[in-house]
C-alpha positions in Angstrom: 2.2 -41.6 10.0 1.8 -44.5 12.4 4.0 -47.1 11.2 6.7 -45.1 9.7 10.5 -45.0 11.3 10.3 -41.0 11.1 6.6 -40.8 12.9 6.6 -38.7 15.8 7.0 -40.1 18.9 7.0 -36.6 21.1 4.0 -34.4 22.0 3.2 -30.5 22.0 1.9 -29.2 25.3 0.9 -26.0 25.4 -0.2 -24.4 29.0 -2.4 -21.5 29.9 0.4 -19.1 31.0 -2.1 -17.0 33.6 -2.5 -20.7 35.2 0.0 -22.9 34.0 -1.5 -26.2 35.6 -4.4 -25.5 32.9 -3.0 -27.5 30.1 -4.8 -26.3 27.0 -3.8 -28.8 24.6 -1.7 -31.9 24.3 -1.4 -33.6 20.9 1.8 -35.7 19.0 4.0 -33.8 16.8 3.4 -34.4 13.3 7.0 -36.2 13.0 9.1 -35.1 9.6 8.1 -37.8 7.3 4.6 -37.1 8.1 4.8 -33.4 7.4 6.5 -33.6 3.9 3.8 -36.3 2.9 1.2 -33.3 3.8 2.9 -31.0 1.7 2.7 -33.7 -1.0 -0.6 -34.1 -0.5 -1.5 -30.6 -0.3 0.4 -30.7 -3.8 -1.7 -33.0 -5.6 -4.5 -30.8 -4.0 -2.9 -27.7 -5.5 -3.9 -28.4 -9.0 -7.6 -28.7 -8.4 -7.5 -25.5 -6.3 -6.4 -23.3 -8.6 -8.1 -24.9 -11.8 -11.3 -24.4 -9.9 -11.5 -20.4 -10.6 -11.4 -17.6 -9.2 -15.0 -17.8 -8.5 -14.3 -20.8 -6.2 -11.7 -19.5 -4.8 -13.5 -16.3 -3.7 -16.5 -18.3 -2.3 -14.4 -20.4 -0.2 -12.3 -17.7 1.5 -16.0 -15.6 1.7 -17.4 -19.0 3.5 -14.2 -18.8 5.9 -14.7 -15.4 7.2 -18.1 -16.4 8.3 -16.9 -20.1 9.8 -15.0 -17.3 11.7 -16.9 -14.9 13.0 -19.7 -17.1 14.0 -17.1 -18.5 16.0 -15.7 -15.5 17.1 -16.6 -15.2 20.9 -15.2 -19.2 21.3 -12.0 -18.2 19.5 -11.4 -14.9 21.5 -11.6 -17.1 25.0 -9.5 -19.8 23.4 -6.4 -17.1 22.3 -7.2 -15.8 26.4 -6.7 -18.7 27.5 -4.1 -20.4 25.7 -1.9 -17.7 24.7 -2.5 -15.0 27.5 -3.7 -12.5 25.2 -6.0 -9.7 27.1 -10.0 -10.4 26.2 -10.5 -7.0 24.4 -7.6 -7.9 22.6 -8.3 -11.1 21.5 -11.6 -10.3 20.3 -10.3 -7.2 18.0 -7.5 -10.4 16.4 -10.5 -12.3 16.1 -12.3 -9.1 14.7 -9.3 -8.5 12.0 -9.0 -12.1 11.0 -12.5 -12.4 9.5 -11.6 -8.7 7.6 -8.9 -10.5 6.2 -10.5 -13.0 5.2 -13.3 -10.9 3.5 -10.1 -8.4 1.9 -8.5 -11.4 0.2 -11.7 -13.2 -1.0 -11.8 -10.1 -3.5 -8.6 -10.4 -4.8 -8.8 -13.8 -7.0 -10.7 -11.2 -9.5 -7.9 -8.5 -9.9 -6.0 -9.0 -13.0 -3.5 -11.1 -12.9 -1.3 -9.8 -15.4 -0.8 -6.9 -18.5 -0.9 -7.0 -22.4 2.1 -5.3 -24.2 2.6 -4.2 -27.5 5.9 -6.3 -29.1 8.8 -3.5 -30.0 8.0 -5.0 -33.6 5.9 -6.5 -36.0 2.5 -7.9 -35.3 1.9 -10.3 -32.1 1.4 -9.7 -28.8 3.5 -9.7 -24.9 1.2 -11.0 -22.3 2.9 -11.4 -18.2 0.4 -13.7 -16.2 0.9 -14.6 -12.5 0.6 -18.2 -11.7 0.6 -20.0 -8.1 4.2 -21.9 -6.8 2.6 -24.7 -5.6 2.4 -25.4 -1.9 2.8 -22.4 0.5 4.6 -23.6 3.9 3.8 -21.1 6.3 5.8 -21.1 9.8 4.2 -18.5 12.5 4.5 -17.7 15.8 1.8 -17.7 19.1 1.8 -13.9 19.6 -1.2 -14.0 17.0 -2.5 -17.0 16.9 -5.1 -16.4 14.2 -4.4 -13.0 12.3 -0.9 -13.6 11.5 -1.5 -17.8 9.9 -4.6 -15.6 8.4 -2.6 -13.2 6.6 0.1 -15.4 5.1 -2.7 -18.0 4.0 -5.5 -15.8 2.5 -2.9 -14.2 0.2 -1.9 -17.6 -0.7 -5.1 -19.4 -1.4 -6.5 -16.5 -2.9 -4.1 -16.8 -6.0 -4.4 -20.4 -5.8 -1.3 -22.1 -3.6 -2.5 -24.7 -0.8 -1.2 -24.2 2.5 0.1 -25.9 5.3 0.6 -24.3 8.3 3.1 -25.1 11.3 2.2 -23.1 14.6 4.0 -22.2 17.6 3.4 -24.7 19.9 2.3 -22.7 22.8 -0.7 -21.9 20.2 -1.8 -25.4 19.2 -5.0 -25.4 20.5 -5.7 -22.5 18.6 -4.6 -23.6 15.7 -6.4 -26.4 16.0 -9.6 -24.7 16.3 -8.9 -22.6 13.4 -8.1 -25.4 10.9 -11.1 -26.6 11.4 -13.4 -23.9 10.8 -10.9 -22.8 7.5 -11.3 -26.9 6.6 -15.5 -26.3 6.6 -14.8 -24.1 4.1 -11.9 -25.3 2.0 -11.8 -28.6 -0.4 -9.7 -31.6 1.5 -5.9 -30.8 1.4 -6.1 -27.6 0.4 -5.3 -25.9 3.9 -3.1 -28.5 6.4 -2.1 -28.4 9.8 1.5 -29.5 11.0 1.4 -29.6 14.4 4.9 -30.0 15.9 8.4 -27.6 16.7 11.6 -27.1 14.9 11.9 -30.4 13.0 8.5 -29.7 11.3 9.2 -26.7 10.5 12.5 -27.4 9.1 10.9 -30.5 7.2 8.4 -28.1 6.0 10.5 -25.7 4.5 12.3 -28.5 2.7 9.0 -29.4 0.9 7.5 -26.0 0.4 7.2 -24.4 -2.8 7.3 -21.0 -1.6 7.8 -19.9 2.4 6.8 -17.5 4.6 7.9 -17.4 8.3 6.8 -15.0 11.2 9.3 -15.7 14.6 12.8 -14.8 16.2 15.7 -13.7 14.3 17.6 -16.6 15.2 15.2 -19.3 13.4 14.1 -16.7 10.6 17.7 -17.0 9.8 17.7 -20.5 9.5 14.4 -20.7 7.6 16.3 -18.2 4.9 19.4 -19.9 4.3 17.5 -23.4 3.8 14.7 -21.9 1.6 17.6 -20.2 -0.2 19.8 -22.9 -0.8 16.6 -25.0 -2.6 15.9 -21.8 -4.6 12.5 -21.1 -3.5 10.9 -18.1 -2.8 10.8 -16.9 1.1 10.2 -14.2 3.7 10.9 -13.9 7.1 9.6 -11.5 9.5 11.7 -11.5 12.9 11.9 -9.1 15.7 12.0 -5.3 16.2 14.0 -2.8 18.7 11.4 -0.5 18.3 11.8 3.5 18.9 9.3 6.0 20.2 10.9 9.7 19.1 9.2 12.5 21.1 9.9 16.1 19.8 9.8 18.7 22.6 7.0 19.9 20.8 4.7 17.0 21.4 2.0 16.8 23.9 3.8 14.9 26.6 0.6 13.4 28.4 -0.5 12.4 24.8 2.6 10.9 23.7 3.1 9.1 26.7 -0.4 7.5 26.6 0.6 6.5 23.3 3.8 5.1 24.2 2.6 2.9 27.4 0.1 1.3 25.3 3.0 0.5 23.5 5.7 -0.9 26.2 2.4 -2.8 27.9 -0.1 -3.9 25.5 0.0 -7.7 25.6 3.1 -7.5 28.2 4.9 -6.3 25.2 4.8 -9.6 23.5 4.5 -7.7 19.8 7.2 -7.4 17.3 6.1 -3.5 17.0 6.0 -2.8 21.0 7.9 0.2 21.8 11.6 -1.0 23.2 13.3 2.2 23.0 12.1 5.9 24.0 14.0 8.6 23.2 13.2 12.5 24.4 15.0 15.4 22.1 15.7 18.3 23.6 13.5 19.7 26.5 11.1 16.9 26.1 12.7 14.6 28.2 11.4 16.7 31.4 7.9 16.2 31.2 7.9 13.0 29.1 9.7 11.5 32.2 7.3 12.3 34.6 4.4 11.4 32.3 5.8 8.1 31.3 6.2 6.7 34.4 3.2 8.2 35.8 1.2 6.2 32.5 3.1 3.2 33.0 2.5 3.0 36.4 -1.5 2.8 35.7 -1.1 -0.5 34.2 -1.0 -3.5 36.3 0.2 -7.0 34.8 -3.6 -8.6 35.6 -5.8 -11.6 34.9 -6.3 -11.4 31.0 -9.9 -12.6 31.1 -11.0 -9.3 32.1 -12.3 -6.5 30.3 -10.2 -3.8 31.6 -6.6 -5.6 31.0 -4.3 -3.9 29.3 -1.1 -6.1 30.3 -1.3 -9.9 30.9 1.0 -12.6 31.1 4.2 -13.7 29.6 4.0 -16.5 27.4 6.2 -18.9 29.5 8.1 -18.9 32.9 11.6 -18.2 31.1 10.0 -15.4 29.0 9.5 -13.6 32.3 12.6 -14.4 33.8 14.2 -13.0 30.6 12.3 -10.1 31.4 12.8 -9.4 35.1 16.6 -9.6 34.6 16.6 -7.2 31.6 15.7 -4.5 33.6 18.3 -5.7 36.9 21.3 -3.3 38.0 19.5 -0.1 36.1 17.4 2.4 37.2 14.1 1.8 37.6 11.4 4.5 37.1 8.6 1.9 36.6 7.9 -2.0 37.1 10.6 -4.1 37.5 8.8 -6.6 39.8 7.6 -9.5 39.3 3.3 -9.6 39.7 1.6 -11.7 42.1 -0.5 -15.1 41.1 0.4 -18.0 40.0 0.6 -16.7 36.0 3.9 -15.8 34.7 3.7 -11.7 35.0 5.7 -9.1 35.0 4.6 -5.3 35.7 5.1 -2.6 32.7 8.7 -1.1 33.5 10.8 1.8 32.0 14.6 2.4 33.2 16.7 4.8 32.2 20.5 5.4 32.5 21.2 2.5 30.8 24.8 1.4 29.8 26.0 1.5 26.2 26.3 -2.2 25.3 23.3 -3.1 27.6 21.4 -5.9 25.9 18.7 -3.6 26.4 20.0 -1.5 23.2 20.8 -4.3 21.5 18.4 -7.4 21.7 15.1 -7.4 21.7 13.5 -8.7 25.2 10.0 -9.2 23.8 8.2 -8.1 27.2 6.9 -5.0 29.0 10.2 -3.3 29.0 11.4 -0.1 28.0 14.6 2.4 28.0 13.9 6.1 28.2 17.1 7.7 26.4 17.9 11.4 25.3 18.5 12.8 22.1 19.7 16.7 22.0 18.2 17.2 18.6 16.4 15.2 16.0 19.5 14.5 14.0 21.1 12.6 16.7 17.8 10.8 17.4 17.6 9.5 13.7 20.9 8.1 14.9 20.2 6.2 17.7 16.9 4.8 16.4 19.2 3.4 13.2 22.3 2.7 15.6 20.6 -1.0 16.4 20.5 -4.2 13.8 16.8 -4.2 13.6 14.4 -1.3 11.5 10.9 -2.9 11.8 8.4 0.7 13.0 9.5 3.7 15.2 6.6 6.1 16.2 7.3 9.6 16.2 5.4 12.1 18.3 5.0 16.0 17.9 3.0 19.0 17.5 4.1 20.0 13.8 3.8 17.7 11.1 5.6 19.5 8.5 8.5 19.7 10.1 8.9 15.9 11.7 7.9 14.8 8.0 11.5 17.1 6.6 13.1 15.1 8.9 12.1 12.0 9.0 13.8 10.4 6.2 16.9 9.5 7.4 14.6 6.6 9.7 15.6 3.0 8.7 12.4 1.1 9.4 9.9 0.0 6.9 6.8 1.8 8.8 6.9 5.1 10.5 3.7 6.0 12.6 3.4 9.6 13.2 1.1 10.4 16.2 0.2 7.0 17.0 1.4 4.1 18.9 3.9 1.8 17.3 1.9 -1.2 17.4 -0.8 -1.3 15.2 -1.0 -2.8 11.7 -3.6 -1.8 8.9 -3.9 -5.3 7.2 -4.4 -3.5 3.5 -1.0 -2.4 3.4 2.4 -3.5 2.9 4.0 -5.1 6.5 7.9 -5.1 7.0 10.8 -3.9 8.0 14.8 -3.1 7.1 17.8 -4.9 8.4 17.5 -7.9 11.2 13.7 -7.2 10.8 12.4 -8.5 7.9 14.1 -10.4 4.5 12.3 -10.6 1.4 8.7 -9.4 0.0 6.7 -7.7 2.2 3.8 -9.0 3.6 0.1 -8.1 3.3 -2.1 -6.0 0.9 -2.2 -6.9 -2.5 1.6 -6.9 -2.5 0.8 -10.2 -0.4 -0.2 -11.7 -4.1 3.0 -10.8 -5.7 4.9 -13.1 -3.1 2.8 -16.1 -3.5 3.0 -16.2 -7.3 5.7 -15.9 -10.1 5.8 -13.9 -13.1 5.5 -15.6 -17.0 6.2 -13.7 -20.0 4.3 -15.1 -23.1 5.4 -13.6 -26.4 2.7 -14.6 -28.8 3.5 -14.2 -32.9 1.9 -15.3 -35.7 2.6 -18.6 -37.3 4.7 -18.4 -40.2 3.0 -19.8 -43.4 5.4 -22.0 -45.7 5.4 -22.0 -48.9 2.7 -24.5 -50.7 
């Protein structure tokens, strides 16, 4: 606040990274002081919320899918812009926020707890599930609206407030989505904390409950401080991703699969494909067809239809990515695109040394290793061999059999004939290991995180003697 010894004095800048002289938005940071007084506020809010009902509730989240979708074209330009994601893309984020929306405005009328019999005498056992409080919610610019989305429907829906702290290279977007959620919401019950680290550290020293979407490095962070206070939290950080192809798989099919998966959104996803690996004889034709796939997609201007692969997010994310893929052989990409965006052509190698960061650290870009496996025993082993277990997509012509032997995989999702990207917002989202700690995330398991568990044990009164 202005005034205060803690207000901020910096500024968030985010630039259009297919232009970066287009500067998209330009606002102070929320400062620390002012960032736990919104959680404060959003406290005293809290009560209100939830007292209101579950009718209320329902309305309001109903009225925010259509603030949404009537804006729906305007926010789909504004995530093109701001974030680089490709138009077709940003319009189907846009598309699954207002489902989202509409899922969760349901879900203040399922039950929120059981009736039990007591193991004696008359009485009864009830288990309710009551808000925390204020849910702090930390997410990242890779999804700018479905991801803040589905961390604060859940929430509002059983009847936290929320504020929200952004990446800051999607501000503006944030921005515009506060406001259409606030059209719908009472005052303080959704907040925006525009700002980097010490907001989001602030934050998650004022939360009741936490949920975080970003790198490994800060979901750490956000873990042991939510930890140490004793509230509940989840983090969802990166992913090494494996695509297994069986040499019964339809190589032209599977590679289609998997270049949608290296390129889509120049690999900026937490479930892009990282890793290939070919078992047995598949490794032949997958080769040729993976390279021949990956080669079809350009790194191109995002506002177009037809753009599969757009920018990086920042100059230093594509020089992360253009030296990833130095000193190995190249059967794709590895150059650097033309314009005066930061992109960087889809590229697989192959021959890749053990120890490579490659195998070990995710790049977050359009890059991918093709490896070999000589049966699917040892490819179970290499997909596990890393410290992340987020999806690994598996691709072949006989489902019984890949489903036998598919339950050694260490990841929290498994996609079978499909692309590893992809997330169906009803069900549980999350992975094992580096990839995820805590609850998972979305679906009505979503509403399990943002509450706690009572146990009443209800007797009757004992009647003294008159």
């Amino acid at each position: 606040m202005t005034g205060s010894p803690l207000a901020a004095t910096a500024r968030v800048v985010s630039r259009n990274p297919a232009d970066p002289v287009d500067i998209v938005a330009n606002v102070p940071n929320t400062g620390t002081w002012a960032t736990v007084e919104a959680a404060d506020n959003a406290r005293d809010a809290q009560r209100a919320w939830y007292a209101a009902g579950a009718s209320a509730r329902s309305a309001a989240l109903t009225d925010a899918a259509r603030a949404v979708e009537q804006a729906d074209t305007e926010l789909a330009e504004l995530a093109v812009r701001e974030v680089g994601k490709p138009l077709t893309e940003a319009r189907a984020e846009v598309s699954r926020t207002v489902a989202i929306l509409r899922y969760y405005s349901q879900l203040p009328y399922d039950a929120t707890g059981s009736v039990h019999e007591p193991a004696a005498g008359p009485g009864l056992l009830l288990t309710r599930r009551r808000p925390h409080g204020v849910a702090g919610l930390v997410t990242p610019w890779n999804f700018p609206y479905a991801i803040p989305v589905w961390k604060a429907a859940p929430a509002l829906a059983a009847g936290n407030t929320v504020v929200l702290k952004p990446a800051p290279e999607a501000t503006a977007c944030a921005l515009r989505l506060t406001e259409l959620l606030q059209q719908a919401l009472p005052t303080r019950v959704f907040t925006l904390v525009p700002g980097g680290a010490p907001e989001g550290h602030a934050l998650v020293t004022a939360a009741d409950v936490v949920s975080f979407t970003g790198s490994t490095a800060a979901g750490g962070a956000v873990v042991r401080a939510a930890t140490a206070r004793g509230i509940p939290v989840q983090a969802e950080a990166g992913g090494l991703n494996a695509a297994l192809v069986l040499p019964d798989a339809d190589p032209v099919g599977a590679a289609a699969h998997i270049a949608s998966a290296i390129a889509g959104y120049a690999g900026q996803k937490c479930t892009a494909t990282s890793r290939v690996i070919a078992v047995g004889g598949a490794l032949g034709p997958l080769r040729e067809a993976l390279a021949e796939a990956l080669r079809a997609i350009p790194a191109a201007d995002p506002t177009q239809l037809d753009t599969v692969c757009g920018p990086l997010i920042s100059e230093r994310a594509r020089e992360r990515v253009l030296a990833a893929s130095r000193d190995v052989p190249l059967l794709a990409g590895g150059k650097q695109s033309d314009g005066p965006g930061w992109y960087a052509g889809p590229t697989l190698v192959e021959q890749v040394p053990s120890g490579h960061p490659l195998l070990r650290e995710e790049v977050f870009g359009p890059v991918a290793v093709l490896l070999h496996a000589r049966d699917l025993d040892t490819a179970i082993r290499m997909t596990n061999s890393v410290p992340y277990g987020l999806v690994t997509s598996v691709h072949t012509g006989n489902l019984d059999a890949a489903l036998r032997g598919l339950d050694g995989l260490d990841t929290g999702m498994i996609r079978i004939n499909a692309p590893s990207t992809g997330v169906d917002f009803h069900l549980p989202f999350g992975g094992t290991k580096s990839s995820s700690h805590g609850p998972r995330e979305q679906g009505r398991t979503a509403l399990d995180f943002y509450t706690t568990t009572r146990t009443y044990a209800l007797h009757q009164a004992a009647i003294g003697a008159t």
